[in-house]
NUTI-839699 format. One line per field, with one value per residue (C-alpha): residue number from 1; x, y, z. Coordinates in Angstrom, 1 decimal, decimal comma. Layout:
NUTI-839699
gutor	[NUM / ...]
xx	[X / ...]
yy	[Y / ...]
zz	[Z / ...]
***
This chain:
NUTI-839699
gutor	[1 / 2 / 3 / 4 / 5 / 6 / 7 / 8 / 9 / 10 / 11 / 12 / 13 / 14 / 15 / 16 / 17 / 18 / 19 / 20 / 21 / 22 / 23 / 24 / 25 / 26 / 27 / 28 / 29 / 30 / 31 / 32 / 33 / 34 / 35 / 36 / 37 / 38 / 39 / 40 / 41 / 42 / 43 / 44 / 45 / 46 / 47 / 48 / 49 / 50 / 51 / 52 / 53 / 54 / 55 / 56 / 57 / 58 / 59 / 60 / 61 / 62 / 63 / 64 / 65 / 66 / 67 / 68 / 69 / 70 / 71 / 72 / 73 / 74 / 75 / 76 / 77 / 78 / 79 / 80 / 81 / 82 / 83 / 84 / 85 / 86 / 87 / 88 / 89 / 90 / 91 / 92 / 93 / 94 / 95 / 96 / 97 / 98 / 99 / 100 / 101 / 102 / 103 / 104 / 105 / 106 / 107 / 108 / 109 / 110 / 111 / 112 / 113 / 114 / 115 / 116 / 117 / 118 / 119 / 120 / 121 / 122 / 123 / 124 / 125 / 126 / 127 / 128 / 129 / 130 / 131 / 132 / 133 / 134 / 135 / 136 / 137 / 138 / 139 / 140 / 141 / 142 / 143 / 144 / 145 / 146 / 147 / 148 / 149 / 150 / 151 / 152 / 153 / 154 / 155 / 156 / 157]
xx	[60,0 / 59,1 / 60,6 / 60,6 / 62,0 / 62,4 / 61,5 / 64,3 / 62,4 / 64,4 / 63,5 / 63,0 / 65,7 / 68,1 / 71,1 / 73,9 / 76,7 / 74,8 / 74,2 / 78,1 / 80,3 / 83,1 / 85,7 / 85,2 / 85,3 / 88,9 / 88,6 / 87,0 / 86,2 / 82,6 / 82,6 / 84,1 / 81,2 / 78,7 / 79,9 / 80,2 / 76,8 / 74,4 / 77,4 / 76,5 / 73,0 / 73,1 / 76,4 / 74,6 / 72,3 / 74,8 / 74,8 / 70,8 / 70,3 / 71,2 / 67,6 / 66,2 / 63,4 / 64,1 / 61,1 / 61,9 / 60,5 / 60,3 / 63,2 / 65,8 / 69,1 / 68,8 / 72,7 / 75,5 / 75,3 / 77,4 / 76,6 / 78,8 / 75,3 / 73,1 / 75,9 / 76,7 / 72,8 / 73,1 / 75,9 / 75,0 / 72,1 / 69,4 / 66,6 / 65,1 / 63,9 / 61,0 / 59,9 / 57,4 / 60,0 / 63,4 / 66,0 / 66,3 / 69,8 / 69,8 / 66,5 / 68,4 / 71,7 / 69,7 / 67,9 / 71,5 / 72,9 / 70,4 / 68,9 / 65,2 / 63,6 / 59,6 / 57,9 / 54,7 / 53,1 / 51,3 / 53,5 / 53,5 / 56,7 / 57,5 / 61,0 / 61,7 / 58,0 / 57,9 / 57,5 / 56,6 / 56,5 / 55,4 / 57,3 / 55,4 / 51,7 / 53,1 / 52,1 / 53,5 / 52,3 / 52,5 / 51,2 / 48,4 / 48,1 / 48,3 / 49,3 / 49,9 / 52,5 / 53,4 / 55,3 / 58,8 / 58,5 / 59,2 / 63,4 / 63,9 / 62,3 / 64,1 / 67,3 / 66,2 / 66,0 / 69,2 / 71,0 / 71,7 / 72,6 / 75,7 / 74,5 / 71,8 / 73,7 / 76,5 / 73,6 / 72,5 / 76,2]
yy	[-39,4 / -37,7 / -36,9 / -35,3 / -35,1 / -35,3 / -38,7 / -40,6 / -43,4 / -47,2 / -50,3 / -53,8 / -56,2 / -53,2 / -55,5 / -54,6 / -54,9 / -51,8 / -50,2 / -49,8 / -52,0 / -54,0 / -52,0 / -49,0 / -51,3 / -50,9 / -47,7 / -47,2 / -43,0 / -42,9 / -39,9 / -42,0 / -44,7 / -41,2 / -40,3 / -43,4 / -44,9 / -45,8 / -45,8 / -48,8 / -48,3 / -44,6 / -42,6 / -39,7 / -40,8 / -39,8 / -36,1 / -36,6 / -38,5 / -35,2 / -34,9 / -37,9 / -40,3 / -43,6 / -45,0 / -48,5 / -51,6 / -55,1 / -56,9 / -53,4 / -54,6 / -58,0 / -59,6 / -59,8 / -58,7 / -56,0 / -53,1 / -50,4 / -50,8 / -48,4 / -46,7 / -44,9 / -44,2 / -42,1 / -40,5 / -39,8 / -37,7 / -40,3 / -39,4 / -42,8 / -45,5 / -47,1 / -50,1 / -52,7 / -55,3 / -55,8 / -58,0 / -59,4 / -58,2 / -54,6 / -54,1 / -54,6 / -53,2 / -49,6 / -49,7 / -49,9 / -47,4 / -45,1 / -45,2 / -45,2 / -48,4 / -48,2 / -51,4 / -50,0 / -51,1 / -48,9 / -45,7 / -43,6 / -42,0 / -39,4 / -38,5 / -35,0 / -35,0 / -34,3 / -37,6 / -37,2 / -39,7 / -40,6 / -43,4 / -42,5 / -42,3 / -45,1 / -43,2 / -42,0 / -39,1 / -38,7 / -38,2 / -36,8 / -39,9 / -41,1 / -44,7 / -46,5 / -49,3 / -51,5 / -50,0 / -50,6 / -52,0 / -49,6 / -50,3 / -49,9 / -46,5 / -45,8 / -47,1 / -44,5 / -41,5 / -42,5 / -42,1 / -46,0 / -49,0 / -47,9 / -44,0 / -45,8 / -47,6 / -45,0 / -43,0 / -46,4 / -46,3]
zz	[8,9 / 5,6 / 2,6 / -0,6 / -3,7 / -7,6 / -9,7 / -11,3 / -12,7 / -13,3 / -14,3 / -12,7 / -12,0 / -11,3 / -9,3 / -7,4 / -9,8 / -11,7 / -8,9 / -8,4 / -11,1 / -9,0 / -10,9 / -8,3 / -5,4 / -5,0 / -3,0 / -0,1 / -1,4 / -1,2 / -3,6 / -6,1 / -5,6 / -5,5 / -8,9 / -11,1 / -9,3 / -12,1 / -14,2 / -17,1 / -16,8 / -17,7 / -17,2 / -17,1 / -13,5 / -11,3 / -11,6 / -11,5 / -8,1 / -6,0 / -4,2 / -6,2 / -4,8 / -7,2 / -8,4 / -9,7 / -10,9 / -8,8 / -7,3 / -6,7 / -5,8 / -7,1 / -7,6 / -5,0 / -1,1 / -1,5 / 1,1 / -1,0 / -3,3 / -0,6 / 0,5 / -3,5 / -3,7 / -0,4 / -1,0 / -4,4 / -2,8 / -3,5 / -0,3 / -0,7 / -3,2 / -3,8 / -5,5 / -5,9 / -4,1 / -3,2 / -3,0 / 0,9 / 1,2 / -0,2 / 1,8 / 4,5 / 4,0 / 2,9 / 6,5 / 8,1 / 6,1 / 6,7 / 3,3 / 3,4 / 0,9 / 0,9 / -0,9 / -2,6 / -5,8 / -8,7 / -7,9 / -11,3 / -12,9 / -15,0 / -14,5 / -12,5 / -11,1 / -7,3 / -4,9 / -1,1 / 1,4 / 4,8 / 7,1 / 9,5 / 8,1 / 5,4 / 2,4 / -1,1 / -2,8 / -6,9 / -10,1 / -8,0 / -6,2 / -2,4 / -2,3 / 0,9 / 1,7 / 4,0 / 7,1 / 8,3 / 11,5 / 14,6 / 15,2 / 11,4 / 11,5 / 14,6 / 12,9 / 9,4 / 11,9 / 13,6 / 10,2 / 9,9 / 12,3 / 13,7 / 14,6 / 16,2 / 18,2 / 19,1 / 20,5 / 22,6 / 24,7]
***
């Protein structure tokens, strides 16, 4: 699976709760989530993420276990998000959702820049730079290129 996209640089210690405040939790309309994403860190990131590759710093989705975190990125039009490390549970509930999460360390950003990336060849391309990463292990790229978990298992029965 690759991808591409523009750079929407963040910071480290980006948590759950800013990902998607709990005051839009009370609906279950994605859009809503989609367009208020990003919301107290900068109101103005939501209308940015359309086609966006996130570039953060360590520890993404840090806070509470809250699976409606991934779910605003994607819809939002975020293609994937990489960081140095993430919090267990976001890591996680990104894979299911079908929201490609790459751990890789030293990747530049400079906001709007082009970012590529390889899941398959485990590399990611910027600031004129090819850095490698770790590789998802074979069922979550197989769950990524289902679309999420439950695609990939719909496709099973």
């Amino acid at each position: 699976m690759n991808g591409r996209g523009h750079a929407v640089c963040l910071g480290a210690d980006i948590d759950t709760d800013v990902i998607i405040a709990g005051r839009y939790l009370r609906t279950k309309d994605r859009s809503v989530w989609a367009a208020r994403v990003l919301e107290d860190l900068d109101p103005s990131l939501a209308a940015r993420l359309q086609g966006a590759v996130i570039v953060a710093g360590s520890n993404f989705g840090c806070g509470s276990s809250r699976e409606q975190a991934p779910v605003a990125l994607r819809e939002a039009g975020v293609i994937a998000v990489i960081a140095p490390s993430f919090a267990r549970i976001f890591f996680r509930n990104a894979i299911n959702v079908g929201l490609p999460v790459i751990e890789a360390e030293g990747v530049p950003c400079a906001g709007g820049e082009e970012i590529a990336f390889s899941l398959d060849e485990h590399w990611v391309e910027a600031g004129g730079m090819r850095i490698p990463f770790r590789p998802l292990s074979p069922k979550m790229q197989e769950i990524l290129a289902a679309g999420g978990l439950v695609s990939f298992w719909r496709a099973r029965e």
